[in-house]
C-alpha atoms as one frame of an Amber mdcrd trajectory, in Angstrom:
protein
  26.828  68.461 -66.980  24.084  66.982 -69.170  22.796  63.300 -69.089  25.204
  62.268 -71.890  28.330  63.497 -69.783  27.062  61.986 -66.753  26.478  59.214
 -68.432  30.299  59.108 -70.268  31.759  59.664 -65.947  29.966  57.095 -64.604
  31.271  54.989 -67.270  35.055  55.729 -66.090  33.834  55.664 -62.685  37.261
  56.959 -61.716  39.409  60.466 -61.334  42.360  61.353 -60.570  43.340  64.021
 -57.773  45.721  66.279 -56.639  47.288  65.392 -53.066  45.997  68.734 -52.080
  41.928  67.824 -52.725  40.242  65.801 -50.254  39.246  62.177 -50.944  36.948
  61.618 -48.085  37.149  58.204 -45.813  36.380  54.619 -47.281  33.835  53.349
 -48.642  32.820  50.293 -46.606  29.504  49.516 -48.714  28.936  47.498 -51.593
  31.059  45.888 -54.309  33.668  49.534 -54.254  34.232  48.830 -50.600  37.621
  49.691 -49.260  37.970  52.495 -51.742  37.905  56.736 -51.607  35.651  58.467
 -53.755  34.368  62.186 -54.598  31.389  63.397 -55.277  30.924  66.281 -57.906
  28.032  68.208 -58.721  27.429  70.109 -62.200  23.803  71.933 -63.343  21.585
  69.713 -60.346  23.700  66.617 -61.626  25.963  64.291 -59.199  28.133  61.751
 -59.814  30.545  59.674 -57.489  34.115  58.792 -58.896  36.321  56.440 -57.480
  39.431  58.029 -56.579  42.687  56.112 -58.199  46.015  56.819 -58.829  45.661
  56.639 -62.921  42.277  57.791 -64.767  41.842  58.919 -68.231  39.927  61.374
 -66.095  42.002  63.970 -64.183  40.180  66.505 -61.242  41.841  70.274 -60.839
  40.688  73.385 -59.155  40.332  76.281 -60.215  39.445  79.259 -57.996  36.028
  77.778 -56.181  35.562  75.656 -59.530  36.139  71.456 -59.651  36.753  70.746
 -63.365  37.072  67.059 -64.788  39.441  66.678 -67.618  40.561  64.083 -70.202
  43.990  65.074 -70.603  43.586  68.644 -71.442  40.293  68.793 -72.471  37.468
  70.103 -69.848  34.542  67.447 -69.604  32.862  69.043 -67.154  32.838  72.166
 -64.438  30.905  72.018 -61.010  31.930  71.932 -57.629  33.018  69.010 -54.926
  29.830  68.031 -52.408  30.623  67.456 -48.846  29.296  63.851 -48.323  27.784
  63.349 -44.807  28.176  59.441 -44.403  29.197  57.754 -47.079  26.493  60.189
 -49.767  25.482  64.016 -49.600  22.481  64.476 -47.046  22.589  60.894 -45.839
  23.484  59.103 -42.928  24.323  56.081 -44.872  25.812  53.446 -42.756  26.829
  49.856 -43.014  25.973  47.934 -40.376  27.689  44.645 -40.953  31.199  44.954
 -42.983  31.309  41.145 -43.482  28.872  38.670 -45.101  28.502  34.250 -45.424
  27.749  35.098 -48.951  30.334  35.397 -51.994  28.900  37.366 -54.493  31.351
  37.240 -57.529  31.186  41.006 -58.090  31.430  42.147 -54.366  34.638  42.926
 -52.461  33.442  42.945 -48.893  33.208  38.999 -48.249  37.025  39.418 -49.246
  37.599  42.251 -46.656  35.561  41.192 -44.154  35.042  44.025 -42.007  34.063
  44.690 -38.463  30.325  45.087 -37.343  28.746  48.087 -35.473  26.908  47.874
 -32.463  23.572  49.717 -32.310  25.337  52.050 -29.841  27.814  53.026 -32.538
  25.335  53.077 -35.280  23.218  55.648 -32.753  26.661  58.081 -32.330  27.255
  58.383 -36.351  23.655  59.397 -36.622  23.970  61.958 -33.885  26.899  63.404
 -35.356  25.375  63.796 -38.656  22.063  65.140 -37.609  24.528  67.585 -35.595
  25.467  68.575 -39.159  21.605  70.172 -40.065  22.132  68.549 -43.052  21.067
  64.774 -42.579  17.817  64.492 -44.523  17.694  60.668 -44.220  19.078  57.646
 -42.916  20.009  54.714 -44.732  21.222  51.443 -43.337  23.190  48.683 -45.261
  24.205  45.511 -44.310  26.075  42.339 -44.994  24.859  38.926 -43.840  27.466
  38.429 -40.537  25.937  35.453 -39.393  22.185  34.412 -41.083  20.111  37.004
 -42.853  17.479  36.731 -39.771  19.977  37.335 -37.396  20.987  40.637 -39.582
  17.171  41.608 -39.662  16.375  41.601 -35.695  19.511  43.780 -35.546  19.344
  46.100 -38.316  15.228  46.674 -37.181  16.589  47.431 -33.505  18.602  50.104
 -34.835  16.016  51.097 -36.837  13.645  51.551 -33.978  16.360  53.826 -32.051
  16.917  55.931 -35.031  13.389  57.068 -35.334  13.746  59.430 -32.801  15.872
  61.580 -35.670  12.502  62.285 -37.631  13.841  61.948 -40.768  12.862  58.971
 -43.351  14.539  55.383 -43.478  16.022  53.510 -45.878  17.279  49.459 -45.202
  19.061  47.563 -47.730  19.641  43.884 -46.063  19.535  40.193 -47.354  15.629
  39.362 -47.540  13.524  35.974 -46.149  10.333  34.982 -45.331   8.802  37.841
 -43.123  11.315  40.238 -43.518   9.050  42.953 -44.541   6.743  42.540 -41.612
   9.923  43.041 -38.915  11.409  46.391 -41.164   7.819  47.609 -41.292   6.834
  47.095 -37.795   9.787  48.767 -36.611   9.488  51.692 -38.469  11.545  51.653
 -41.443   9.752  53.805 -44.676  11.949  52.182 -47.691  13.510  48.770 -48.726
  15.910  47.623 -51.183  16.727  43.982 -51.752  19.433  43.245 -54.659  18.794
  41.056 -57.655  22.004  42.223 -58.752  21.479  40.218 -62.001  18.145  39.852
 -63.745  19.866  36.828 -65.802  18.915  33.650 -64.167  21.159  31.987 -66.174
  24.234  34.328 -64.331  22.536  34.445 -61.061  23.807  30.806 -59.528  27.312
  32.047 -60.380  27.293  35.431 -59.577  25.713  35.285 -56.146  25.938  31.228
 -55.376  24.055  30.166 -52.116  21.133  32.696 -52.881  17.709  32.417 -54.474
  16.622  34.706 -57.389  13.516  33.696 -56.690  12.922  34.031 -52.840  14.287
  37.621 -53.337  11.665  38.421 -56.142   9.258  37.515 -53.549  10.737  39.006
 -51.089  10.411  42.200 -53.024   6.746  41.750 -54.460   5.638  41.090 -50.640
   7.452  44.485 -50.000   5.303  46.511 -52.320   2.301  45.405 -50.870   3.752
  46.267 -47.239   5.463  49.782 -47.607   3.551  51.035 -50.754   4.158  52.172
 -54.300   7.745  53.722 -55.000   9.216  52.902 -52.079  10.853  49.447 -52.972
  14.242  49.174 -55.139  16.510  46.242 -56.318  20.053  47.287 -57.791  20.745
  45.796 -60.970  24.441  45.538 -61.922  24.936  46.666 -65.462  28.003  44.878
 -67.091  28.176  41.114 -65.803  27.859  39.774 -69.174  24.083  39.913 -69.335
  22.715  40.781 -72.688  20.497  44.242 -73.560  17.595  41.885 -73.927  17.974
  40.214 -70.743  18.188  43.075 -68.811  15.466  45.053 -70.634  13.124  42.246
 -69.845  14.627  42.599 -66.037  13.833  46.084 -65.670  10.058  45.545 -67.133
   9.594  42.426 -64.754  10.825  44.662 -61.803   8.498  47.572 -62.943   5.160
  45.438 -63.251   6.151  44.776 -59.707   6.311  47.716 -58.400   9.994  47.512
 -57.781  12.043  50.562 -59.064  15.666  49.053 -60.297  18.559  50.915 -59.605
  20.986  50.246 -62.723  24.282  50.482 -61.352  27.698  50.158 -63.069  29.886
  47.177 -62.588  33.016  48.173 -60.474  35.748  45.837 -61.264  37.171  45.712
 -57.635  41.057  44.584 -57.652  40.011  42.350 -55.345  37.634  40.302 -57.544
  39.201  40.613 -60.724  39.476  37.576 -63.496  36.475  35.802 -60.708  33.806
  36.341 -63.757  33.529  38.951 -66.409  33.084  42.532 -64.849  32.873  45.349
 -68.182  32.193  48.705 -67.433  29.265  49.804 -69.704  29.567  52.162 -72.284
  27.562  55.629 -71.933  25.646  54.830 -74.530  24.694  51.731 -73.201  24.096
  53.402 -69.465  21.229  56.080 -71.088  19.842  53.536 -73.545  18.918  51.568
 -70.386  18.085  54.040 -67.936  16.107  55.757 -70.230  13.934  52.502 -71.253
  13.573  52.045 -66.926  12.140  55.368 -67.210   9.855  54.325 -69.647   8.605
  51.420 -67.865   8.717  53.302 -64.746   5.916  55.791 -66.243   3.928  53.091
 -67.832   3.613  51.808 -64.504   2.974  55.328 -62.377   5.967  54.604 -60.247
   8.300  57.923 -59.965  12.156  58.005 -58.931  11.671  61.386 -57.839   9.815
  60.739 -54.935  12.241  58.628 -53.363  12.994  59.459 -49.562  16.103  57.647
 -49.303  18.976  55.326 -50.778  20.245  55.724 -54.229  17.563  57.298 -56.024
  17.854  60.092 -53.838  21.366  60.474 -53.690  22.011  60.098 -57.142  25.730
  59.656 -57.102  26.505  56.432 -58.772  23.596  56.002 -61.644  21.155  57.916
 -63.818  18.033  57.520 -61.995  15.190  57.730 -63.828  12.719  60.748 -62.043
  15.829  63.011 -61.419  18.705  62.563 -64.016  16.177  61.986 -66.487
């Protein structure tokens, strides 16, 4: 699987299975939450699919072999990876299924989920470490209440799971001080969404948020837990423009922030809300590979991630390790 392949799967973002090949349990992160996935692994590359009941692209074994085809035509030949929670090597956990804020895009204000206790959160991590194959811990979370109220929790867990010795990524709604609480209680990585680099979009796509407080948020976090350790996802396929997101992924850069450029998934639950395209695979390595650029220009490196999505991998081409 080379980076144009990748690129053409994660621009499906779906396969189709046989009843006989495992789906794994639901996703309960992010805008796909609610939904079964795979992830499969060809030449060092992984991507995630979303597992439906009609894809162009179609999933069959043969002997130890996963192959991907487009009706009868092979696309691609690997093998299925085991995730641990939610990704391969990562206890990736959601902390709070539910959240105050109705981001256009996102499914889980719609589902609104239940929320772990640190107690909980503790017993997924032990079972995973259990595993010997839990290289990192990453914690997401909606906003159940305030986004303060979400940070003294998340940072409690955070403090119990450092007894696990393995690196820690949090992904949470960002205010004033935030960075000082994750820090202080031990976390090693950050990620605080822009989700759109438009700011014309932004007030419609995530209303009741501030594009600006978040782009502080995230230059403050820089300066707190150091160079290539801070990311922002940027959804690819909201009806921004090349330009506009070009510009986005320079800004972010000069920060210090490295952008995760993640495909639009048009959840059936948000559907006809605002426009959600999946971009093309052209369009998916034209942009990751002018991040990469940027990226370089500014000595930042996606390979030396320690947790999240530019380790895992799964759902974008990360700039540093897919290319």
């Amino acid at each position: 699987m080379d980076l144009a392949t990748k690129a053409y799967l994660l621009s499906v973002g779906t396969v189709e299975i046989s009843e006989s090949l495992p789906s794994g349990p639901a996703s309960t992160a992010g805008p796909g939450a609610g939904g079964q996935s795979i992830f499969f692994c060809s030449e060092e590359k992984t991507v995630r699919l979303s597992v439906v009941k009609e894809s162009e692209l179609r999933l069959v074994r043969q002997g130890a072999a996963a192959i991907l085809l487009q009706g009868e035509r092979e696309i691609a030949r690997g093998h299925l990876v085991e995730p641990l929670l939610h990704c391969p090597g990562q206890a990736y956990i959601t902390v709070s299924e539910r959240c105050i804020y109705d981001c256009k895009f996102c499914a889980v204000p719609k589902l609104q989920g239940g929320t772990k206790t640190p107690q909980r959160v503790m017993e997924m991590a032990k079972q995973a470490a259990a595993t010997g194959r839990m290289k990192a811990i990453s914690l997401t979370s909606g906003v159940e209440a305030s986004p303060e109220h979400e940070a003294a929790r998340v940072s409690g867990i955070v403090r119990d799971l450092k007894a696990f010795g393995v690196p820690i990524g949090v992904s949470i709604s960002p205010f004033p001080g935030v960075n000082r609480i994750l820090k202080e209680a031990g976390a090693d990585e950050v990620k605080y969404n822009l989700e759109t680099v438009d700011p014309d979009l932004f007030p419609r796509i995530c209303p009741g948020q501030s594009m600006k407080a978040i782009k502080e948020s995230l230059d403050e976090a820089v300066e707190v837990f150091g160079k290539n350790r801070v990311f922002s996802n940027v959804i690819v396929g909201l009806g921004e423009s090349d330009r506009t997101i070009l510009s986005g992924i320079d800004e972010l850069a000069e920060m210090g922030v490295l952008p995760v450029l993640r495909a639009v998934y048009p959840h059936p639950l948000r559907i006809g809300e605002i426009e959600m395209t999946r971009p093309s695979a052209e369009r998916l390595v034209r942009l990751a590979q002018h991040a990469r650029r940027a990226l370089d220009r500014q000595g930042l490196r996606g390979d030396l991630a320690l947790t999240g999505c530019y380790l895992c991998t799964g759902c974008d081409l990360v700039p540093g390790r897919d290319l």
